[in-house]
C-alpha positions in Angstrom: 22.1 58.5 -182.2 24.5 60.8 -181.0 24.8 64.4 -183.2 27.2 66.8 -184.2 26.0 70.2 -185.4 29.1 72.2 -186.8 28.3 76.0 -187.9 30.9 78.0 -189.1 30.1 81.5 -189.6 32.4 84.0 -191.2 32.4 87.6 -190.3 34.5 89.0 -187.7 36.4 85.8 -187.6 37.0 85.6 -191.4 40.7 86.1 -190.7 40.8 83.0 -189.2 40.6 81.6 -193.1 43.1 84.3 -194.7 42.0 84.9 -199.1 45.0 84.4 -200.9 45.4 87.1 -203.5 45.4 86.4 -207.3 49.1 85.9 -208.7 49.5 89.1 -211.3 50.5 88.1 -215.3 49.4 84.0 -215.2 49.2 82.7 -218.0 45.7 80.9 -219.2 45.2 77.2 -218.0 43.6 74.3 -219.4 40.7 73.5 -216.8 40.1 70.0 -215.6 37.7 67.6 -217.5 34.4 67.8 -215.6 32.9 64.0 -214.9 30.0 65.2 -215.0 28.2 68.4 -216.1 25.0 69.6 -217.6 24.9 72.8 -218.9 21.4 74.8 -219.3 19.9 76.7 -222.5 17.1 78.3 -224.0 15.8 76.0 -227.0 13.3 76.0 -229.8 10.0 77.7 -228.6 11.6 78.8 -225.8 11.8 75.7 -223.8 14.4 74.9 -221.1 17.7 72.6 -223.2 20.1 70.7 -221.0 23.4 69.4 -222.7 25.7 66.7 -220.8 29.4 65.9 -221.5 28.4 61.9 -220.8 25.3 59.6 -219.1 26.8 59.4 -215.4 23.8 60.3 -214.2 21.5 59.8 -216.6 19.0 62.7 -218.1 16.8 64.8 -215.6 13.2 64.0 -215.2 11.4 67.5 -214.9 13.5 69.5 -217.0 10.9 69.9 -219.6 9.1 71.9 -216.7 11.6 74.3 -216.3 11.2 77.6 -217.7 13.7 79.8 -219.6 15.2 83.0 -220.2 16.2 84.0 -223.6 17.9 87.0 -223.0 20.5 85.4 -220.9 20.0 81.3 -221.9 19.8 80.2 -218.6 16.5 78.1 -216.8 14.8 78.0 -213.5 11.7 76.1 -212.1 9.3 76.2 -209.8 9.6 71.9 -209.3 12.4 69.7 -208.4 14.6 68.1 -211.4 16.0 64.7 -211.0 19.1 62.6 -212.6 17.3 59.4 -214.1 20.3 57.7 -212.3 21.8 57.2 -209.2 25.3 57.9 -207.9 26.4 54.2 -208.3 27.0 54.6 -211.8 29.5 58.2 -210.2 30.9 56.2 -207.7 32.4 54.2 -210.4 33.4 56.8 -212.7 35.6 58.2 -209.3 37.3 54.6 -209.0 38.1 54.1 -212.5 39.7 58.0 -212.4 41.4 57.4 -209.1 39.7 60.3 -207.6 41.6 62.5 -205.2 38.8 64.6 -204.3 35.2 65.9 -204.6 35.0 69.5 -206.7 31.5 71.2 -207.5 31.1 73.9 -209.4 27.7 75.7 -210.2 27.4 79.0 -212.1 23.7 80.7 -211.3 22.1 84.2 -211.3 20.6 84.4 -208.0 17.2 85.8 -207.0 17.7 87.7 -203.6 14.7 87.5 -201.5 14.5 89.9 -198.8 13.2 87.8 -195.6 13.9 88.6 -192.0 13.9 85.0 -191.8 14.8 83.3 -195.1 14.8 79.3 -195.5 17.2 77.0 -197.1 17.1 76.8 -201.0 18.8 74.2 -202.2 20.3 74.3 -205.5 22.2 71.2 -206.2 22.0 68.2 -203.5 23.0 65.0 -203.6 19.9 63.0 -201.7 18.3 59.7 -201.3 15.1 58.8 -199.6 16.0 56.2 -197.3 17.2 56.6 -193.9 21.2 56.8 -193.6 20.7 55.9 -190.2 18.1 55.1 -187.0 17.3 58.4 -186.8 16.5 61.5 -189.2 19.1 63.7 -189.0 19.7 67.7 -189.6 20.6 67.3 -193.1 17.8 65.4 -194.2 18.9 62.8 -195.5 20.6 64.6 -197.7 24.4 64.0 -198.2 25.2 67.2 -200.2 23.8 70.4 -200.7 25.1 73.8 -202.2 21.9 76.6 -201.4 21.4 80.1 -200.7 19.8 81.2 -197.5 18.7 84.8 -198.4 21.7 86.0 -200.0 24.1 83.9 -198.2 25.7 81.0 -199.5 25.2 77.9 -197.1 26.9 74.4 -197.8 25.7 71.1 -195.8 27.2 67.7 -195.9 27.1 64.5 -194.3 30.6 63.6 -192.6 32.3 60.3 -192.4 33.1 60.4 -188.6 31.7 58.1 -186.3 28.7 60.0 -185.6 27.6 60.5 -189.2 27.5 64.4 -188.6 25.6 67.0 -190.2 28.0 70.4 -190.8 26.2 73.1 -191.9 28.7 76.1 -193.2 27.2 79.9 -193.9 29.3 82.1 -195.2 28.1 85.7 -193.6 31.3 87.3 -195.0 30.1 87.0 -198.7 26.7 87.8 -199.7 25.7 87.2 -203.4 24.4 90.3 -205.6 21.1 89.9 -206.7 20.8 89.1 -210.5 24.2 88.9 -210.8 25.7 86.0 -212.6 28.4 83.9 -210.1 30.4 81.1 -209.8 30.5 79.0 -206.8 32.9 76.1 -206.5 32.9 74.1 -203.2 35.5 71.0 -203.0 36.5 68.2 -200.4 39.7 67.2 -200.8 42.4 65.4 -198.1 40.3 66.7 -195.0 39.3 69.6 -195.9 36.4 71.8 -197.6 36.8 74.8 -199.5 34.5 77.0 -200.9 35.6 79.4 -204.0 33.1 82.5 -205.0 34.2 83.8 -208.6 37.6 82.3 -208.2 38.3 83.7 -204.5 38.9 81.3 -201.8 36.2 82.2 -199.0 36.7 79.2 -196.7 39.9 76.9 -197.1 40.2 75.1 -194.3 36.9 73.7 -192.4 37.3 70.1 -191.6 35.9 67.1 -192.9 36.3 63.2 -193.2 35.3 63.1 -196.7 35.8 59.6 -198.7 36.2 60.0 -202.4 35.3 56.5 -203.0 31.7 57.9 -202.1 31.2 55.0 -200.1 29.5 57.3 -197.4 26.7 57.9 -199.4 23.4 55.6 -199.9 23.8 54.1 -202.9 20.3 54.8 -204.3 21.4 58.6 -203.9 20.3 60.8 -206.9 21.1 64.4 -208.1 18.4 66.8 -207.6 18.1 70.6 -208.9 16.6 73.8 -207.5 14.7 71.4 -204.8 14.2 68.3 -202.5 11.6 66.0 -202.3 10.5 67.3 -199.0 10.8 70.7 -199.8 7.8 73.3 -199.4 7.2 75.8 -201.8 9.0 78.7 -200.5 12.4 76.7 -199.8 12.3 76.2 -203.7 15.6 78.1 -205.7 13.9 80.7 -207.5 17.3 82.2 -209.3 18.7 80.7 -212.8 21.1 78.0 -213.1 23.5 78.1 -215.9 25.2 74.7 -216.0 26.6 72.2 -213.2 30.1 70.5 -213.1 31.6 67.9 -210.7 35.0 66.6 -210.8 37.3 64.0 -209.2 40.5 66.3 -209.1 40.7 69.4 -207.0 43.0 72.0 -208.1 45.2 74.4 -206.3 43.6 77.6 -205.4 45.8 79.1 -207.5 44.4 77.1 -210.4 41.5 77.8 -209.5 41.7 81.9 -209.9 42.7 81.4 -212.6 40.6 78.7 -214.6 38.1 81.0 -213.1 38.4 84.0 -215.8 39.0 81.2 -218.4 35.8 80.0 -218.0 34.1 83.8 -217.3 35.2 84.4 -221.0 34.2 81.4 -222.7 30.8 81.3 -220.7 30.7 84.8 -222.1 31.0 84.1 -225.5 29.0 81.3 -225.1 25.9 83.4 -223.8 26.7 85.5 -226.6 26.7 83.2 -229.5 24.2 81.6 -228.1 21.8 79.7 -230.4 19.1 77.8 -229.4 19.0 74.2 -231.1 16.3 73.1 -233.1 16.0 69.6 -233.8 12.9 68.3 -234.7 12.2 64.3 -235.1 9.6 63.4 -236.8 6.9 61.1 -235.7 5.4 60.3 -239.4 3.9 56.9 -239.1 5.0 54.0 -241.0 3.2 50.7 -242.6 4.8 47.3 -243.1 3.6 44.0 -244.4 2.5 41.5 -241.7 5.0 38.1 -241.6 7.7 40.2 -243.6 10.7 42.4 -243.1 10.2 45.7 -243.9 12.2 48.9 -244.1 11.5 51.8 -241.9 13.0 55.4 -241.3 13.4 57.2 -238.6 14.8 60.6 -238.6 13.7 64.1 -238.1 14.8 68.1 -239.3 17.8 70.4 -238.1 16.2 73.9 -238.2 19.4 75.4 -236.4 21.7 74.4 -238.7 24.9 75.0 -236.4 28.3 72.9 -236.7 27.6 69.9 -234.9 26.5 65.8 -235.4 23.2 64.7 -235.1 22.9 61.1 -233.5 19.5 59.1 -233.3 19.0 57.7 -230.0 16.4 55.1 -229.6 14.9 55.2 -226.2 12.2 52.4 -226.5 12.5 49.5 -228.6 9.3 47.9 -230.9 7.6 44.9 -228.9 6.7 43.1 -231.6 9.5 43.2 -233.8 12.6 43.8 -234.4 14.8 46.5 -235.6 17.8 45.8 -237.5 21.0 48.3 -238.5 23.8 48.0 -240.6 25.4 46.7 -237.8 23.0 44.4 -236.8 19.9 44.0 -234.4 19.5 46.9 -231.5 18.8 44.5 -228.3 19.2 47.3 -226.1 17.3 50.7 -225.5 19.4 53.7 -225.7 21.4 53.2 -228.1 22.9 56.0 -230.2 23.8 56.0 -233.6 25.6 58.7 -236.3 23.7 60.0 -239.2 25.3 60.7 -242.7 26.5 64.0 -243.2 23.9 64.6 -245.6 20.8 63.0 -244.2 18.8 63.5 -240.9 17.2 60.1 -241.6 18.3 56.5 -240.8 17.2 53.6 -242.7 16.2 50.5 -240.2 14.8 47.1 -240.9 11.5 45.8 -239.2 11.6 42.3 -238.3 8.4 40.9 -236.8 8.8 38.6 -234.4 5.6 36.7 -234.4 3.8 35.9 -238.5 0.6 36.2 -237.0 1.1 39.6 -235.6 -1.0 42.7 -237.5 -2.5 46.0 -236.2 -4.9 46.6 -239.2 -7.9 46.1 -239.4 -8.2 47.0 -235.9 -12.0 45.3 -236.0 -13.7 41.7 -237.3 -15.6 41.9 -239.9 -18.8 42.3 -238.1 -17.4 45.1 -236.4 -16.4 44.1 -232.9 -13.1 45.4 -231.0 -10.0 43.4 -231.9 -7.7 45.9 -229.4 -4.9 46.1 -231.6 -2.3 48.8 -231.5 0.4 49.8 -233.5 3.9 48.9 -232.7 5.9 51.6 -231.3 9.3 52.9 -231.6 10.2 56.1 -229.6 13.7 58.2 -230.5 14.8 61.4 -230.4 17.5 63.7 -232.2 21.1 64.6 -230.5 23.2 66.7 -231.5 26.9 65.8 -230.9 30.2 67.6 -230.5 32.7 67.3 -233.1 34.6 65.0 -230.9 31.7 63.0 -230.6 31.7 62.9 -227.0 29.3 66.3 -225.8 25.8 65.9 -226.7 25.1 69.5 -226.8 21.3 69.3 -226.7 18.4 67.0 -228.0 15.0 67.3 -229.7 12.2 66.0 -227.6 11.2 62.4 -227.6 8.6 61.2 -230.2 7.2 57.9 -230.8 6.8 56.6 -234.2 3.9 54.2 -234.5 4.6 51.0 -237.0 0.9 49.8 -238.7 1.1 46.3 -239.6 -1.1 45.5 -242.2 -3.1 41.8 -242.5 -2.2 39.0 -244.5 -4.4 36.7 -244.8 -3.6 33.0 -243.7 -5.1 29.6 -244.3 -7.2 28.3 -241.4 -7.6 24.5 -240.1 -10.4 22.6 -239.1 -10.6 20.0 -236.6 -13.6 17.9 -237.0 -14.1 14.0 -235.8 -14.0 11.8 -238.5 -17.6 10.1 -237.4 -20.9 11.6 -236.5 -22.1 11.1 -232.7 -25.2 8.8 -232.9 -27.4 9.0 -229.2 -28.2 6.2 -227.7 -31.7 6.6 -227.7 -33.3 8.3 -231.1 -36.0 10.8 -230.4 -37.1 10.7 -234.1 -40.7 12.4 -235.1 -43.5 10.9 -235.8 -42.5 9.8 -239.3 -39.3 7.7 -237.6 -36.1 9.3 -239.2 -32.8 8.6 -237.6 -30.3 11.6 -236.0 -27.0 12.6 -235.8 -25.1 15.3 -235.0 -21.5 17.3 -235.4 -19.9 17.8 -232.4 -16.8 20.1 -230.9 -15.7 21.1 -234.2 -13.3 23.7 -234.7 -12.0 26.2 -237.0 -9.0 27.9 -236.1 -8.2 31.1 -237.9 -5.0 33.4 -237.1 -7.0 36.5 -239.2 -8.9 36.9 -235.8 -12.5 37.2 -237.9 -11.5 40.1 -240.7 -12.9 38.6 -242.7 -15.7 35.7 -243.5 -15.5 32.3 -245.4 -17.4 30.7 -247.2 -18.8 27.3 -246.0 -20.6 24.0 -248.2 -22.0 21.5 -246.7 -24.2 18.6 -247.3 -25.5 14.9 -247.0 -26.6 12.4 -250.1 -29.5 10.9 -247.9 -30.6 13.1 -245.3 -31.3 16.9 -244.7 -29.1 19.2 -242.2 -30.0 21.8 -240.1 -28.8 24.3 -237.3 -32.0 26.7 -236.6 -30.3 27.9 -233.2 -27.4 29.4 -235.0 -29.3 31.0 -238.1 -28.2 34.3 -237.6 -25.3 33.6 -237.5 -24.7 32.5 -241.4 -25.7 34.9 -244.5 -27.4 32.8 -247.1 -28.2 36.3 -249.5 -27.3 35.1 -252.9 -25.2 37.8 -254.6 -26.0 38.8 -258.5 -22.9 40.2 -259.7 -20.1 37.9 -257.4 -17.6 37.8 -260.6 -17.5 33.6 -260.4 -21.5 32.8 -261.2 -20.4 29.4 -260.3 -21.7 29.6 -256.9 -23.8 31.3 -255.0 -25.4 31.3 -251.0 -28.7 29.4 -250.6 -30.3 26.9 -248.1 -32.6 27.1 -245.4 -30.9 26.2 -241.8 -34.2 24.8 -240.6 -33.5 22.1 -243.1 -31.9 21.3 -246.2 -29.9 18.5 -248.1 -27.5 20.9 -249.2 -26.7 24.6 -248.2 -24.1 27.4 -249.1 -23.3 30.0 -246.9 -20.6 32.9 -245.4 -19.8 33.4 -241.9 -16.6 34.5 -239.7 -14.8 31.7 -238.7 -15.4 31.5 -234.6 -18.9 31.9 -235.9 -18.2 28.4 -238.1 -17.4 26.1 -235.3 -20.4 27.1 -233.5 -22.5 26.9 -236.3 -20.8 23.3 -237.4 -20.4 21.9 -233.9 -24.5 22.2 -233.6 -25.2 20.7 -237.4 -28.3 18.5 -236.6 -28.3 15.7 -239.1 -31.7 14.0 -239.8 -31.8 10.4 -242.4 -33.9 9.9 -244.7 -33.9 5.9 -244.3 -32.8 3.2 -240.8 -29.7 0.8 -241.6 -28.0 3.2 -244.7 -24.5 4.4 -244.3 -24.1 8.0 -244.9 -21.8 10.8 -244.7 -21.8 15.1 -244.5 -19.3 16.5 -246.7 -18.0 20.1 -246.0 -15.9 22.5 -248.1 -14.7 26.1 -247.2 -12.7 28.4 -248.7 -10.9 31.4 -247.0 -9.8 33.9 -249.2 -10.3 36.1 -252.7 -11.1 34.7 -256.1 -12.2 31.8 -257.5 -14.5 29.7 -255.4 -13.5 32.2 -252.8 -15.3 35.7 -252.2 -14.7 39.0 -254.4 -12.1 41.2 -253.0 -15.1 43.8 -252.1 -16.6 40.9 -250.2 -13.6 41.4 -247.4 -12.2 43.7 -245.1 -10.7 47.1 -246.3 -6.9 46.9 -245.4 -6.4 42.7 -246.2 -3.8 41.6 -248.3 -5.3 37.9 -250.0 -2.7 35.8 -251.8 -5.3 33.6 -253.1 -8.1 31.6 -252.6 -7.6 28.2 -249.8 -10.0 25.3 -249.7 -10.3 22.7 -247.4 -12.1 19.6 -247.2 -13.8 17.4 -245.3 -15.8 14.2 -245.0 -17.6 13.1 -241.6 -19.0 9.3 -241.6 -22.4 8.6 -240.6 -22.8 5.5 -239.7 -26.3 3.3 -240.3 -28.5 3.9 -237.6 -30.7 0.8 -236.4 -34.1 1.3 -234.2 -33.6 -0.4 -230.8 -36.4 -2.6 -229.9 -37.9 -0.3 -227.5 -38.1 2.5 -230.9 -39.6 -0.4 -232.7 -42.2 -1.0 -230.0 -43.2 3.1 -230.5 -43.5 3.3 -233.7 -45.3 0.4 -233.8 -47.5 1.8 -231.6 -47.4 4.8 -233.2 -48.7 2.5 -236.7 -51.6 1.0 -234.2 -52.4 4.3 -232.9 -53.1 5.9 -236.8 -54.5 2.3 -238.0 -57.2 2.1 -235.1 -58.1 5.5 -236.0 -58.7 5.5 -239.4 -60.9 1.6 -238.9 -63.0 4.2 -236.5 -63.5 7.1 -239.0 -63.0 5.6 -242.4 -66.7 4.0 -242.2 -68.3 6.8 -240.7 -66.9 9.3 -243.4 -68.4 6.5 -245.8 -71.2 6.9 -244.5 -71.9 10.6 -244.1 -71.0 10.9 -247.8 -73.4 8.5 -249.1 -76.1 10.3 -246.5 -74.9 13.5 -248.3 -75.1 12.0 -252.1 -78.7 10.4 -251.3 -79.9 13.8 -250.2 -78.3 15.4 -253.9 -80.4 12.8 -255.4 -83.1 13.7 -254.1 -82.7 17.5 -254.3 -82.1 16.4 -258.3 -85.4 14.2 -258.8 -87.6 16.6 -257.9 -85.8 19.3 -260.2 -85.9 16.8 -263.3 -82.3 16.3 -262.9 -81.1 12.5 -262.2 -79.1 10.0 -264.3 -79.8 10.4 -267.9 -81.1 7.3 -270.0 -77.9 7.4 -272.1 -76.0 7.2 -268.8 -74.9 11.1 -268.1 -74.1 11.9 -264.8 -75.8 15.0 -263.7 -73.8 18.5 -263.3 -73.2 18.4 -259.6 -70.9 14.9 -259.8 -67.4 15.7 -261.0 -66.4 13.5 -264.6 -64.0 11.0 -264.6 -61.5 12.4 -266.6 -61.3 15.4 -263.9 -61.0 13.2 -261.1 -57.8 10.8 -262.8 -56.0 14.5 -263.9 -56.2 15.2 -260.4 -54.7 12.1 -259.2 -52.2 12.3 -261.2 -51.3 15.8 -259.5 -50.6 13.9 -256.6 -46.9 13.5 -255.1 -45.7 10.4 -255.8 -43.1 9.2 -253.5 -40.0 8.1 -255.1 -36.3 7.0 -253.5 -33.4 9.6 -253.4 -30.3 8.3 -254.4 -27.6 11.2 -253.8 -24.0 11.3 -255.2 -21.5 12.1 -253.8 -20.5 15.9 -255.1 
């Protein structure tokens, strides 16, 4: 790529670009309508404010960096600020306004740095990172800039001719006073660029092919303050910046001079009047009801008290819900809206969208994690010119967290309607048949806040689900306020059991429930009942979670068939074998007990005849034989068996 370096310098030939003198007795002007401008202030706590006249460009990322100087309200930085948006959204502000020119105007204090050498410190440029062309280029990539280079004024721009030049004008003829506050207005207007220092023309004539439809610049182009991306530290703009103005007219010089000590005066009076706003929006939390449309405010304090609006502006919308005005929903972020007169609060509604959606209780009930986190809604205050167009200045962002408190909701349980019988039954020694509970599951929305309680049991058979014990809490409670019920059990193995778990921990528990028959060929069935929620059959409310709202007490209930269970001839055959097994056995040491006991009762004889003892002639038996009557009463302290017939409950 081919490139064009123009310099103009201005000293001895500064008569080639004659000042025109300042017409005597005008009259004040009106000045033109900036498109865009942000002005610069000292706010609350003496951090840096920036007002804009409209969102062309967006806010500027870094400003809340920037330092500020109270005694003369205006705000310089040691890093670069940024518009949040790109010239795209300019370019079609200069369209819709039929733009007959480019006009910048910047008012500053400059900090003159004695360097025998000084660098370029940009103070407004117009830049983008991405290559314009093949080749990098003098400017930068930048397609703008207005800087100081000591205490000179230098001015570089990209030009529309074929070779995409890079001019570069100093003005020599001009230095800037050090700490001394000073317009500069540059414009680019039907070929040509002019540069204006406190309303006198210093250059009026260099050349450019400037297109105000700003098509020659990339469109991803931002606005950047006191620095560019690739700047070092020393080519940073140390001065103060005051405010920043561009327009799409450019006015005759003559207008020019003389908007000039308009604008002296009122940015005068406006440094002397100055008064730093103080809006402050409150971030105070708020709690709704989860499944339920709620009312929530949002709103903040004036502690300036000056004569302006104040707007709400949300910047981030809730995820989970929904917020609702007066006008209707807010689908978009950014949206502003007027306060009343007499309020710095704003009523909104909070729609969920989701009814299973909470925040609190953040944890189950046996303490683990649920990572839960409030909804959020971020805004900030504005405060708003009378004509409801300026936003003078804003408080700084805060996000206001919405808590939505549980509900609790019914759960369902999926359970087959028959118990799996295996093939092959690996009953005991005693021969009982076994069935089981399989993939059952209860599904909860409360995510484990809480526990419920769970009954189960079988009319002719025992249950049992040892691997999961610790799972369940079978501790009976004395003073539950319904004495109706209480937890008891043994999960090794009962006919009936009551006990409270959470409900993940209930389909584990009931998808492993071991059933075990007390007879082959009867038809059975486990019954289950559990109830989720306070009162009643249901848990005290200090049984639960802190933070749960319960409407009540659910139930559900359910019946699984078990079928009758036959022994297969090959379980036959080993139990039968089993019956041979204990039947050879006791043929083998029935007779030999026998007879060791008689051996034993001959010896006591014996013993007893020599001591005088012995059967008695009226038919006693001696002391060391236990009577008759002793022997029956024991008997009779034998279990007896007897059938179980269960109802069902």
């Amino acid at each position: 790529m081919k490139l064009l370096l123009f310099i103009a310098v201005w000293s001895s030939n500064i008569k080639l670009f004659t000042a025109m003198s300042r017409p005597c007795g005008a009259t004040a002007i009106k000045p033109t309508r900036p498109v865009i401008e942000y002005s610069f202030s000292c706010g609350a706590n003496g951090q840096a404010d920036l007002k804009t006249s409209n969102r062309t460009l967006g806010n500027l990322y870094g400003i809340e960096s920037s330092h500020c100087n109270p005694l003369d309200n205006g705000i310089s930085s040691k890093h670069m600020l940024e518009s949040s948006s790109s010239i795209t959204t300019m370019r079609r502000a200069f369209l819709q306004s039929n733009a007959t020119g480019l006009a910048l105007e910047l008012w500053i204090k400059p900090t003159i740095q004695k360097d025998s050498s000084p660098s370029f410190q940009p103070i407004v440029i117009i830049a983008s990172d991405q290559h314009q062309v093949d080749d990098i280029f003098e400017c930068q990539l930048t397609a703008l800039a207005i800087g100081l280079r000591g205490d000179l004024l230098e001015i570089r721009y990209v030009d529309n001719d074929p070779y995409q030049s890079c001019r570069i004008l100093l003005v020599r003829d001009r230095p800037l006073n050090n700490d001394e506050t000073t317009q500069i207005v540059v414009t680019l207007h039907e070929s040509q660029t002019s540069v204006y220092i406190n309303g006198d023309p210093i250059i009026t004539s260099a050349p450019n092919s400037f297109m105000t439809n700003l098509t020659m610049w990339n469109a991803d182009s931002t606005m950047r303050l006191f620095a560019n991306r690739q700047s070092m530290p020393t080519d940073i703009y140390s001065g103060a910046l005051y405010q920043v103005s561009i327009y799409d007219q450019v006015d005759a010089a003559e207008r020019i001079q003389l908007a000039y000590q308009e604008r002296l005066l009122g940015f005068k009076d406006a440094l002397a009047n100055y008064g730093p706003l103080r809006l402050v929006a409150s971030p105070k939390s708020a709690t709704v009801v989860q499944g339920q449309s709620s009312t929530i405010h949002v709103g903040g304090f004036n502690q300036s008290m000056p004569e302006y609006e104040v707007w709400i502006e949300i910047l981030v919308l809730p995820q989970h819900g929904t917020l609702l005005s007066e006008k209707g929903p807010i689908r978009d972020s950014g949206i502003s809206l007027p306060l009343q007169s007499s309020s710095l609060e704003m009523s909104f509604f909070y729609r969920p969208r989701s009814d299973d959606f909470f925040t609190s209780p953040d944890t189950s009930f046996s303490g683990k994690e649920l990572d839960l986190s409030p909804d959020v809604v971020e805004f900030r205050l504005l405060a708003v010119g009378n004509d409801g167009d300026d936003v003078l200045g804003w408080s700084e962002p805060v996000a206001k967290n919405i808590h939505v408190q549980h509900v609790n909701r019914p759960p369902t349980l999926e359970i087959a309607k028959t118990a799996y019988v295996p093939p092959e039954q690996s009953f005991g020694a005693w021969g009982y048949p076994i069935a089981y509970l399989e993939g059952v599951q209860l599904e909860d929305p409360d995510r484990n806040v809480d526990r419920v309680r769970v009954d189960v049991w079988a009319n002719n058979g025992s249950l049992a689900f040892s691997d999961y014990a610790t799972l369940a809490d079978f501790t009976p409670r004395k003073n539950r306020g319904n004495s109706n019920w209480q937890c008891h059990g043994d999960p090794s193995g009962s006919r009936n059991m009551t006990f409270l778990a959470e409900p993940d921990s209930v389909s584990q528990i009931l998808s492993s429930l071991r059933y075990e028959g007390f007879f082959w060929d009867q038809e059975d069935a486990i019954l289950i009942r559990m109830y989720d929620g306070s009162g009643g059959a249901c848990l005290d409310e200090d049984e639960h979670s802190r933070g749960t709202i319960h409407d009540g007490c659910y139930e559900i209930i359910a019946k699984v068939k078990v079928p009758p269970i036959s022994m297969t001839e090959k379980e036959f055959k080993l139990k039968n074998i089993s019956f041979v097994q204990i039947s050879f056995w006791l043929m083998v040491f029935v007779p030999i007990l026998a007879v060791l006991y008689v051996v034993q009762r001959l010896r006591s004889c014996v013993n007893s005849c020599r001591k005088g003892g012995g059967v008695g002639v009226d038919g006693s038996i001696g002391e060391d034989v236990t009577s008759v009557e002793e022997f029956e009463g024991a008997a009779e302290e034998l279990p007896q068996r007897r059938e179980i017939h269960g109802a069902l409950g």
